[in-house]
ROPAMAR-483027 format. One record per residue: residue number from 1; x, y, z of N, C-alpha, C, CB in turn. Coordinates in Angstrom, 2 decimals. Glycine has a CB too. Example, Ala and Ser with C-alpha at 12.3 -4.5 7.8 and 13.67 -1.06 7.14 Angstrom:
REM residues 2
@n = 1 | nX = 13.19 | nY = -5.69 | nZ = 7.80 | caX = 12.30 | caY = -4.50 | caZ = 7.80 | cX = 13.20 | cY = -3.30 | cZ = 7.80 | cbX = 11.31 | cbY = -4.47 | cbZ = 9.05
@n = 2 | nX = 12.85 | nY = -2.25 | nZ = 7.08 | caX = 13.67 | caY = -1.06 | caZ = 7.14 | cX = 12.90 | cY = 0.03 | cZ = 7.87 | cbX = 14.08 | cbY = -0.60 | cbZ = 5.72
END
This chain:
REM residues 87
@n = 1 | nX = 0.84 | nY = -1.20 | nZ = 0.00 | caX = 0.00 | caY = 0.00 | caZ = 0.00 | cX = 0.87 | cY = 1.25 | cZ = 0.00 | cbX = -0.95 | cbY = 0.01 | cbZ = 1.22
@n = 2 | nX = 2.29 | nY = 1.26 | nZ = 0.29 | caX = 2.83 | caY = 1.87 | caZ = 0.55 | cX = 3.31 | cY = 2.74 | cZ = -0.56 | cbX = 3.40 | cbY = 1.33 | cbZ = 1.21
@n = 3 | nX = 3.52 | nY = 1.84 | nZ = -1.53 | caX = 3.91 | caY = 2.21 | caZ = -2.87 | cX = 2.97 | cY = 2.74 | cZ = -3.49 | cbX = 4.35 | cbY = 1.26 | cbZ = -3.63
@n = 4 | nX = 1.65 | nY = 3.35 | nZ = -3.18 | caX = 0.42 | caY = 3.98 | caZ = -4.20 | cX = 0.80 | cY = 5.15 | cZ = -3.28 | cbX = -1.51 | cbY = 3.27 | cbZ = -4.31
@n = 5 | nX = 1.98 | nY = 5.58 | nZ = -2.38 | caX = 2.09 | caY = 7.02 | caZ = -2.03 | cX = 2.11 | cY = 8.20 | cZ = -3.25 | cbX = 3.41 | cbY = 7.12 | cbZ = -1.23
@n = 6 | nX = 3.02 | nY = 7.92 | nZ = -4.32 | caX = 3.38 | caY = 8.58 | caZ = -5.67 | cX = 2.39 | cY = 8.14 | cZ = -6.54 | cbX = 4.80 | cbY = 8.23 | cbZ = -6.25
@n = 7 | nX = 1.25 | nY = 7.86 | nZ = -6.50 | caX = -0.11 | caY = 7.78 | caZ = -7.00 | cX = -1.27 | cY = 8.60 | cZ = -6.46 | cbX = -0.47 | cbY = 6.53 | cbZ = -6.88
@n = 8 | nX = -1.29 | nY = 8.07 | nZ = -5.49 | caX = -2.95 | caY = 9.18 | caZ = -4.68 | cX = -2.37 | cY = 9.16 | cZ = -3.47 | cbX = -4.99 | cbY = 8.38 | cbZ = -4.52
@n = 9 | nX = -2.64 | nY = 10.65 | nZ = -3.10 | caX = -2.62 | caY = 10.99 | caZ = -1.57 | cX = -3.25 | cY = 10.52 | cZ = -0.81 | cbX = -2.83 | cbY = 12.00 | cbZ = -1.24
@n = 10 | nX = -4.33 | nY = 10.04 | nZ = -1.51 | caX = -5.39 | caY = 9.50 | caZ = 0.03 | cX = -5.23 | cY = 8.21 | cZ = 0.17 | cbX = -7.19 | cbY = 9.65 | cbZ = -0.03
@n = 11 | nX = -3.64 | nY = 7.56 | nZ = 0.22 | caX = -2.90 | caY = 6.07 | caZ = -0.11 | cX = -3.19 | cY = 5.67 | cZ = 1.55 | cbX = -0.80 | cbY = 6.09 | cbZ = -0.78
@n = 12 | nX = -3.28 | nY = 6.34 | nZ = 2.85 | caX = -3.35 | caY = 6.03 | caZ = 3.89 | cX = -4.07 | cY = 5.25 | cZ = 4.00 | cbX = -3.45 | cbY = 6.71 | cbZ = 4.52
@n = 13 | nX = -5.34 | nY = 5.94 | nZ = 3.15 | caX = -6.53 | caY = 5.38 | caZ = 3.78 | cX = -7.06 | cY = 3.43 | cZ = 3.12 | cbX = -7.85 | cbY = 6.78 | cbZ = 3.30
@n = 14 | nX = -6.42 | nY = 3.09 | nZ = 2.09 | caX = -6.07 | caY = 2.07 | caZ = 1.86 | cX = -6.17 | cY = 1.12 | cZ = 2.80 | cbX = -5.12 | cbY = 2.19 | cbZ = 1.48
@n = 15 | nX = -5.18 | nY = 1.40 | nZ = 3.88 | caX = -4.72 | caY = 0.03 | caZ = 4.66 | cX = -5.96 | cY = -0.27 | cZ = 5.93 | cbX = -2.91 | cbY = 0.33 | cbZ = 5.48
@n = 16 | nX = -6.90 | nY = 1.14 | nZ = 5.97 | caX = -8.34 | caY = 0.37 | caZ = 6.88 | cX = -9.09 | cY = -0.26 | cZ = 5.68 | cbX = -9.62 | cbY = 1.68 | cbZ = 7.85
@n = 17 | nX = -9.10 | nY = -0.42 | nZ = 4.49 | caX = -10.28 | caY = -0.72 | caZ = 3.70 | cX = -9.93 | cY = -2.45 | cZ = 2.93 | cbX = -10.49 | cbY = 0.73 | cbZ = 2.42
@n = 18 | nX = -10.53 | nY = -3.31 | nZ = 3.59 | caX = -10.07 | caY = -4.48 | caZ = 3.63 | cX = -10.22 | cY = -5.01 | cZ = 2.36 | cbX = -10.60 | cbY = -5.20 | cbZ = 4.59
@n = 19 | nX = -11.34 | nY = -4.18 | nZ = 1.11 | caX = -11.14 | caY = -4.29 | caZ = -0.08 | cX = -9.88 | cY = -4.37 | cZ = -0.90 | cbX = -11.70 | cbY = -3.55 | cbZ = -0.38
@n = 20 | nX = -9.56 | nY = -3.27 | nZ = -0.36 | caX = -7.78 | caY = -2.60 | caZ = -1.13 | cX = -6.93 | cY = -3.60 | cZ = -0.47 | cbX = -7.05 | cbY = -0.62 | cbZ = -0.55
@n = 21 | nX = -6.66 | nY = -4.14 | nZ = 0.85 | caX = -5.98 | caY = -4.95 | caZ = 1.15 | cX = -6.08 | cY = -6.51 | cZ = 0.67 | cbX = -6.03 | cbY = -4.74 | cbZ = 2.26
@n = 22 | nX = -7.23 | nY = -6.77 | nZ = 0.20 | caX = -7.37 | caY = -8.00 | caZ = -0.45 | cX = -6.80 | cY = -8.17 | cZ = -1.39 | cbX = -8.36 | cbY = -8.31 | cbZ = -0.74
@n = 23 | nX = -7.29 | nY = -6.85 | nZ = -2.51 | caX = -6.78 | caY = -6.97 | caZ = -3.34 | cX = -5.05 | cY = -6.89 | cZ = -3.95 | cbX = -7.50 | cbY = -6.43 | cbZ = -3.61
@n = 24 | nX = -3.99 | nY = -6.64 | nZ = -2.67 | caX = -2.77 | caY = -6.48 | caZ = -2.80 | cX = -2.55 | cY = -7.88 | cZ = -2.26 | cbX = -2.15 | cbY = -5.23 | cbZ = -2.15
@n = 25 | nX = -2.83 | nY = -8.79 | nZ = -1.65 | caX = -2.70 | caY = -10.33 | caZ = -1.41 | cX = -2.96 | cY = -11.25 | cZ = -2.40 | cbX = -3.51 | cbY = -10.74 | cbZ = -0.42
@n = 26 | nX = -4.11 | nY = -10.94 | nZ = -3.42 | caX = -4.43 | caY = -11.51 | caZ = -4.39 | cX = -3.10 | cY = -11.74 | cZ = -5.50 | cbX = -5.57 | cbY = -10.76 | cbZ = -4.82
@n = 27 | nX = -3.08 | nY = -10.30 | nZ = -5.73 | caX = -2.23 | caY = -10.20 | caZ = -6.43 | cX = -0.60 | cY = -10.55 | cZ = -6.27 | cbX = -2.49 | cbY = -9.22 | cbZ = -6.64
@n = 28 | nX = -0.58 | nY = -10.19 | nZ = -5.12 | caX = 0.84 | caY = -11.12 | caZ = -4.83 | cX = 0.58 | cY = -12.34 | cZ = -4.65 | cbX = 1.68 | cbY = -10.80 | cbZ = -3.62
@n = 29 | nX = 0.00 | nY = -12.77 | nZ = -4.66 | caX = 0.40 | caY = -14.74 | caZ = -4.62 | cX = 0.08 | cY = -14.95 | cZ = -5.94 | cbX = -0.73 | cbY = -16.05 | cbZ = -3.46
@n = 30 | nX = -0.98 | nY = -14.18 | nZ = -7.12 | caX = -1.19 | caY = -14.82 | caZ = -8.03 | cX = 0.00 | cY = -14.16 | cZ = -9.27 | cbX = -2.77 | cbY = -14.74 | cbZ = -8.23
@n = 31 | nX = 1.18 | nY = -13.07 | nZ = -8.78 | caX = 1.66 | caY = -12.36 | caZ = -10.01 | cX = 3.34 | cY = -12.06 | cZ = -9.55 | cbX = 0.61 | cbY = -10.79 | cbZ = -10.36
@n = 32 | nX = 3.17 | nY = -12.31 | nZ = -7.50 | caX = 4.67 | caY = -12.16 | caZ = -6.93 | cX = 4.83 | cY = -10.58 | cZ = -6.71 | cbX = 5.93 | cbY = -12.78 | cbZ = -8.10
@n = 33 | nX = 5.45 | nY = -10.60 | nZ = -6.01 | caX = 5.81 | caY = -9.49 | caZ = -4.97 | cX = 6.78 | cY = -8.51 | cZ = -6.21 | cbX = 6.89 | cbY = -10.23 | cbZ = -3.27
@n = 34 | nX = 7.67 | nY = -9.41 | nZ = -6.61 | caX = 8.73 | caY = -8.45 | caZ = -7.53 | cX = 8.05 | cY = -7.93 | cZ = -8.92 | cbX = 10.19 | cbY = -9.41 | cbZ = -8.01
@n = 35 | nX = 6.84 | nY = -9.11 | nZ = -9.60 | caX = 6.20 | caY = -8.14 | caZ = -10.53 | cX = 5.58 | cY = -7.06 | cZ = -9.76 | cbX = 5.15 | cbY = -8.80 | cbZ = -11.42
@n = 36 | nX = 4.84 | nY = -7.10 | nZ = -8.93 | caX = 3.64 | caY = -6.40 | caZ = -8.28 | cX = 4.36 | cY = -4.80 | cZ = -8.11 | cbX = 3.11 | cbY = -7.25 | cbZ = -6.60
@n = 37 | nX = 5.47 | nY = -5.13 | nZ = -7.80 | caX = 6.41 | caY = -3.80 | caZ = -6.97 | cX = 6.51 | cY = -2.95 | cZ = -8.57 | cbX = 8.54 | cbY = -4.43 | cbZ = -6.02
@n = 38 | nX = 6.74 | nY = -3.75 | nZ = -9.44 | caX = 7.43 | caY = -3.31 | caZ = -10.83 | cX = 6.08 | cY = -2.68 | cZ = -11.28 | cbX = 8.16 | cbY = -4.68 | cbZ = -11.98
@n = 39 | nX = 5.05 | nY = -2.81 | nZ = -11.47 | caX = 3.71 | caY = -2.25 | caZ = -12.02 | cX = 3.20 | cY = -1.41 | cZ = -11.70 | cbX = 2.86 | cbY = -2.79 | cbZ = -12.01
@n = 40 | nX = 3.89 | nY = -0.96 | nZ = -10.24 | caX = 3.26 | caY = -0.21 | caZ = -9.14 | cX = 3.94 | cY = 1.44 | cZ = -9.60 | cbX = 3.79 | cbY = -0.94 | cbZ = -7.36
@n = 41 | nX = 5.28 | nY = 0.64 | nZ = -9.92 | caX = 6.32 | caY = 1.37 | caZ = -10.19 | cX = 6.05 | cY = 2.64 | cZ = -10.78 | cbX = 7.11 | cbY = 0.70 | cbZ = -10.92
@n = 42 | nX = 5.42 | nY = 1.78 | nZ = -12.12 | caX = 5.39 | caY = 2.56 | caZ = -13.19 | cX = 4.19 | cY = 3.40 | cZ = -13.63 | cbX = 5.69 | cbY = 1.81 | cbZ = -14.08
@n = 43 | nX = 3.00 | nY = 2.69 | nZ = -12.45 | caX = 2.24 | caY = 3.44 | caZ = -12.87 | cX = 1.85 | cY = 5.06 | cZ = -12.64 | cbX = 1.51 | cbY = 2.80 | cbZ = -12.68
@n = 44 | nX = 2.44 | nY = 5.84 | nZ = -11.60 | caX = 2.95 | caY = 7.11 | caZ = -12.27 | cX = 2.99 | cY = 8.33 | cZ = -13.74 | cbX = 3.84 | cbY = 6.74 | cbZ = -12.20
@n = 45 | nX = 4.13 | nY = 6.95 | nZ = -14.80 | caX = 4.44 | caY = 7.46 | caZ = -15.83 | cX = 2.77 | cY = 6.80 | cZ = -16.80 | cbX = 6.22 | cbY = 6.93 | cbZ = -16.27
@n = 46 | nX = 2.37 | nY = 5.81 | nZ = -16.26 | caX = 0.99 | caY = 5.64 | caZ = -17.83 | cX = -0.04 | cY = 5.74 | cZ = -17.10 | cbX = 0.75 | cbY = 3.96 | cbZ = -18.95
@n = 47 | nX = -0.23 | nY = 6.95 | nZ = -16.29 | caX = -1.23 | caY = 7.61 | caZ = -15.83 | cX = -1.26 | cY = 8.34 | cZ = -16.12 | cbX = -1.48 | cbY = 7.77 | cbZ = -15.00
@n = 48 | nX = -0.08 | nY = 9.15 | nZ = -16.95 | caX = 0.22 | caY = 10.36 | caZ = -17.53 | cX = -0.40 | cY = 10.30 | cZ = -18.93 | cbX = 1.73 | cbY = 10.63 | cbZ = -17.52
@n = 49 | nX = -0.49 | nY = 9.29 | nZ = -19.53 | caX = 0.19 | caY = 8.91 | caZ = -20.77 | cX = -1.22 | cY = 8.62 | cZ = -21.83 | cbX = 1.30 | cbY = 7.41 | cbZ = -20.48
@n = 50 | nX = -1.38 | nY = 9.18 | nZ = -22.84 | caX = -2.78 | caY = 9.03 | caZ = -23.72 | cX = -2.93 | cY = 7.53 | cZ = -23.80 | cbX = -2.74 | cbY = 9.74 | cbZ = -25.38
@n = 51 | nX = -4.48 | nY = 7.24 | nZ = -23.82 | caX = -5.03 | caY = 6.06 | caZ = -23.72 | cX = -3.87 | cY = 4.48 | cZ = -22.84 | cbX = -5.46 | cbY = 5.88 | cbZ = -25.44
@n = 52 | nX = -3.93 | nY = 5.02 | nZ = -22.08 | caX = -3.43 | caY = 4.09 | caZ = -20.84 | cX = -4.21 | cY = 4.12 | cZ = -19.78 | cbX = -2.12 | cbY = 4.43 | cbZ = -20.29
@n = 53 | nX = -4.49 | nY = 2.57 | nZ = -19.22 | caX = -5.53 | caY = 2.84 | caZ = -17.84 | cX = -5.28 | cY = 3.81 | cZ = -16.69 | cbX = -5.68 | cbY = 1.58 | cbZ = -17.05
@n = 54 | nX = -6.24 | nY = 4.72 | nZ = -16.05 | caX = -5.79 | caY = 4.71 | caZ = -15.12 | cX = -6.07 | cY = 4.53 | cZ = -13.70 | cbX = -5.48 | cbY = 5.32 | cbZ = -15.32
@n = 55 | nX = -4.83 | nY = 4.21 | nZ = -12.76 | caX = -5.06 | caY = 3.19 | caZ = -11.89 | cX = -4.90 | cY = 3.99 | cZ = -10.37 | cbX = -3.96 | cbY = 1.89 | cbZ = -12.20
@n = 56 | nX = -5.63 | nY = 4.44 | nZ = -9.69 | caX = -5.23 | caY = 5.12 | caZ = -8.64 | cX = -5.30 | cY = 4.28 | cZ = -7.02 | cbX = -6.11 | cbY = 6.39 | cbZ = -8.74
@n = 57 | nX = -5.53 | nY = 3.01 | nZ = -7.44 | caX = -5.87 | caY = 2.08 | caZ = -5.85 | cX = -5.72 | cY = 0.75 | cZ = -6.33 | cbX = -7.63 | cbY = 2.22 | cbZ = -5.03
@n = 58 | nX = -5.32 | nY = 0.03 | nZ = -4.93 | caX = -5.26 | caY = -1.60 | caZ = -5.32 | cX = -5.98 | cY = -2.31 | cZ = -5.76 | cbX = -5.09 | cbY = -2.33 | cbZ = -4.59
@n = 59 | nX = -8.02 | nY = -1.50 | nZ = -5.85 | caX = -8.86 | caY = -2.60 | caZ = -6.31 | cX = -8.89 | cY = -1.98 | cZ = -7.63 | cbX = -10.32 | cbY = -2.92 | cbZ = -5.54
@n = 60 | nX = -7.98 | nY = -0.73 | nZ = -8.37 | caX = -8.61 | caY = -0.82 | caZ = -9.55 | cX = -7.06 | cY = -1.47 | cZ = -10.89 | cbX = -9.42 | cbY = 1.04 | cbZ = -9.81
@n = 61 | nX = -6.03 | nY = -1.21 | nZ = -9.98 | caX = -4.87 | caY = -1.99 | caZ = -10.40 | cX = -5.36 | cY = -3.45 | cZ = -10.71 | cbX = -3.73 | cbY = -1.97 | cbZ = -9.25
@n = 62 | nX = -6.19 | nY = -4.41 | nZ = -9.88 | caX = -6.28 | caY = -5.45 | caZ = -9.81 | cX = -7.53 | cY = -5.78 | cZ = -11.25 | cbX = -6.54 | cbY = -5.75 | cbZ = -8.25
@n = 63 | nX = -8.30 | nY = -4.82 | nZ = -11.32 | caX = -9.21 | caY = -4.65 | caZ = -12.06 | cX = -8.78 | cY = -4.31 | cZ = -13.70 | cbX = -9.95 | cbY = -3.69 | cbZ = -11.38
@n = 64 | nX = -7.76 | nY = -3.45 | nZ = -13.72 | caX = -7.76 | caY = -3.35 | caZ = -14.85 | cX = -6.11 | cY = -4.04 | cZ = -15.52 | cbX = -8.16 | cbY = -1.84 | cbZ = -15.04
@n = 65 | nX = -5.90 | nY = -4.75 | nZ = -14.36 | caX = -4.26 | caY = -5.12 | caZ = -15.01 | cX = -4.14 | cY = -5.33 | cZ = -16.28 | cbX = -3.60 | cbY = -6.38 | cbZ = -14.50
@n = 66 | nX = -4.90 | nY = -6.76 | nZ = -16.49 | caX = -4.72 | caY = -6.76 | caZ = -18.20 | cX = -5.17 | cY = -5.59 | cZ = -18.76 | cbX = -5.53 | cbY = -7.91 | cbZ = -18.99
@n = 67 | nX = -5.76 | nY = -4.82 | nZ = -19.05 | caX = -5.41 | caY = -3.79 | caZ = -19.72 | cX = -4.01 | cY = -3.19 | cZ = -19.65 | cbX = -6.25 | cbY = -2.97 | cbZ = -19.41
@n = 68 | nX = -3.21 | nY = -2.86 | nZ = -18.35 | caX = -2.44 | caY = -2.03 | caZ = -18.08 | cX = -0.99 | cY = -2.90 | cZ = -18.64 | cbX = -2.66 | cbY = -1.57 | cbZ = -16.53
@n = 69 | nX = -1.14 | nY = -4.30 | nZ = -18.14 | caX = -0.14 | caY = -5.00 | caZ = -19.63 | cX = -0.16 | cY = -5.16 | cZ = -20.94 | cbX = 0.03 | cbY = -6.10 | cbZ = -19.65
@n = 70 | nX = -1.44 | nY = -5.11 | nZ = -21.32 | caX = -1.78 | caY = -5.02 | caZ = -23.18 | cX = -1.08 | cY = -3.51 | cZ = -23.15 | cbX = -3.98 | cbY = -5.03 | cbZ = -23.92
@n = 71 | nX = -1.41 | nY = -2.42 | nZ = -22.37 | caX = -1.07 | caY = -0.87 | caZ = -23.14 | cX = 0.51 | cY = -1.18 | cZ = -22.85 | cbX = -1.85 | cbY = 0.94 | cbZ = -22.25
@n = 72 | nX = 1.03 | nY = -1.56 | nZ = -21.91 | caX = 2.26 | caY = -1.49 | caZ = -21.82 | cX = 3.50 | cY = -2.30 | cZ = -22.89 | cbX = 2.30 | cbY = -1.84 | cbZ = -20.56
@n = 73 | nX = 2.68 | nY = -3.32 | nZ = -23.08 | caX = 3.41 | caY = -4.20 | caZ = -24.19 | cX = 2.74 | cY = -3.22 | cZ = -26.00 | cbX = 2.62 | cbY = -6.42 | cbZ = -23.91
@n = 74 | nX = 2.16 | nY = -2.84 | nZ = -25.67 | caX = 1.62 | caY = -1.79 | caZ = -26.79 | cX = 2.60 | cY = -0.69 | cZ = -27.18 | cbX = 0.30 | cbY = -1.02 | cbZ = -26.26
@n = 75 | nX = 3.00 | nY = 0.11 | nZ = -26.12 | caX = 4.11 | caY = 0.72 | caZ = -26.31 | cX = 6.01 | cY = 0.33 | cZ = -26.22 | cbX = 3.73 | cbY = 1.54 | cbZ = -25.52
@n = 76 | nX = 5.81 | nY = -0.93 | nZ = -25.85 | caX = 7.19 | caY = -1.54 | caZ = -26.11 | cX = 7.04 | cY = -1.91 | cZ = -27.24 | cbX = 7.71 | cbY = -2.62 | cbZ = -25.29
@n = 77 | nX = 5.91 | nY = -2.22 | nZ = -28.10 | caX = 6.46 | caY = -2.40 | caZ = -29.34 | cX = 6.74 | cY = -1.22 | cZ = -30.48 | cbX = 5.64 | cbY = -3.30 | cbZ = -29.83
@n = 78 | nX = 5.90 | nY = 0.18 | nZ = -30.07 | caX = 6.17 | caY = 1.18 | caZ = -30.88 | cX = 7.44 | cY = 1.53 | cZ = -30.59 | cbX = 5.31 | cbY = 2.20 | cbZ = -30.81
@n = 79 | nX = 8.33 | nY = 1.41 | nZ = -29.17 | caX = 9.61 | caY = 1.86 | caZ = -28.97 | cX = 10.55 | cY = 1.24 | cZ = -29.96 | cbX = 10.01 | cbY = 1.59 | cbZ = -27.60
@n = 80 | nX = 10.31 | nY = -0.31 | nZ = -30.13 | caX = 11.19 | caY = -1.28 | caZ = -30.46 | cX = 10.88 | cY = -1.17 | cZ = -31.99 | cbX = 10.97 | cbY = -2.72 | cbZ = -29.70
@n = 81 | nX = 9.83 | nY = -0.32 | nZ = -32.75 | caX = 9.26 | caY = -0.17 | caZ = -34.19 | cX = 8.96 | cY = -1.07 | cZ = -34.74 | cbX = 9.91 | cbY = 0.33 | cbZ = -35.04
@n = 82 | nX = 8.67 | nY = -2.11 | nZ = -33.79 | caX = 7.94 | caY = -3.50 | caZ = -34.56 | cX = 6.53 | cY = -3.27 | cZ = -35.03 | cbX = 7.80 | cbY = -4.84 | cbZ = -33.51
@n = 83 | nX = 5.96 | nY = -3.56 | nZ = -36.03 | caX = 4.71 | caY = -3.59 | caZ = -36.54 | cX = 3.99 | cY = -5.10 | cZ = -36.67 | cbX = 4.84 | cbY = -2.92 | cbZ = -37.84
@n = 84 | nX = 2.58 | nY = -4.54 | nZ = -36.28 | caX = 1.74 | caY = -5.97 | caZ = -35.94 | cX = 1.47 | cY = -6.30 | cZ = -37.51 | cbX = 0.03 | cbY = -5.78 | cbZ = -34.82
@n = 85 | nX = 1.54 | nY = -7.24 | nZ = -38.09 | caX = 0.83 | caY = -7.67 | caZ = -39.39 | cX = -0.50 | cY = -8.59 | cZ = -39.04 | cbX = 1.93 | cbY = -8.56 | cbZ = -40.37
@n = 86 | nX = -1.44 | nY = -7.98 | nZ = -39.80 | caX = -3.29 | caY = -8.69 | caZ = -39.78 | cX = -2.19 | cY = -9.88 | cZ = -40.24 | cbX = -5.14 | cbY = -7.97 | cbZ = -41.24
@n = 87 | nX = -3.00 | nY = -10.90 | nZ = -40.16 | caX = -3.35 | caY = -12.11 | caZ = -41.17 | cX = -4.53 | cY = -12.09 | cZ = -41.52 | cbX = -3.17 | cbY = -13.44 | cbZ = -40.71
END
């Protein structure tokens, strides 16, 4: 919970709301502590960022992850200038 400080100010209030705390247990047993820390990380910078989710608490991180890995692998590929081909 500690790490949604550089996200929302009102990160305190997190740790009474047993929702938000569920949802940071979930996610660490189902994704690990070292991804979890890494996602948390970043979300900061693609909260900023056109059409990227955004995620201001643990139940909506948990909610919209896959999205927040599709946009993220979305823009590693425009970095890397790979192009998707239809079939």
């Amino acid at each position: 919970i500690e790490l949604f400080k550089n996200i929302n100010p009102s990160y305190k209030t997190f740790f009474k709301n047993t929702t938000e705390r569920d949802c940071l247990k979930r996610m660490v047993k189902e994704h690990g502590k070292e991804k979890l820390i890494e996602l948390i990380g970043i979300l900061p910078k693609t909260n900023t960022m056109s059409f990227a989710p955004v995620i201001t608490t643990p139940y909506k991180l948990e909610k919209k992850l896959g999205d927040l890995i599709v946009f993220i692998e979305k823009e590693r590929s425009k970095s890397m200038g790979k192009k998707i081909v239809a079939l």
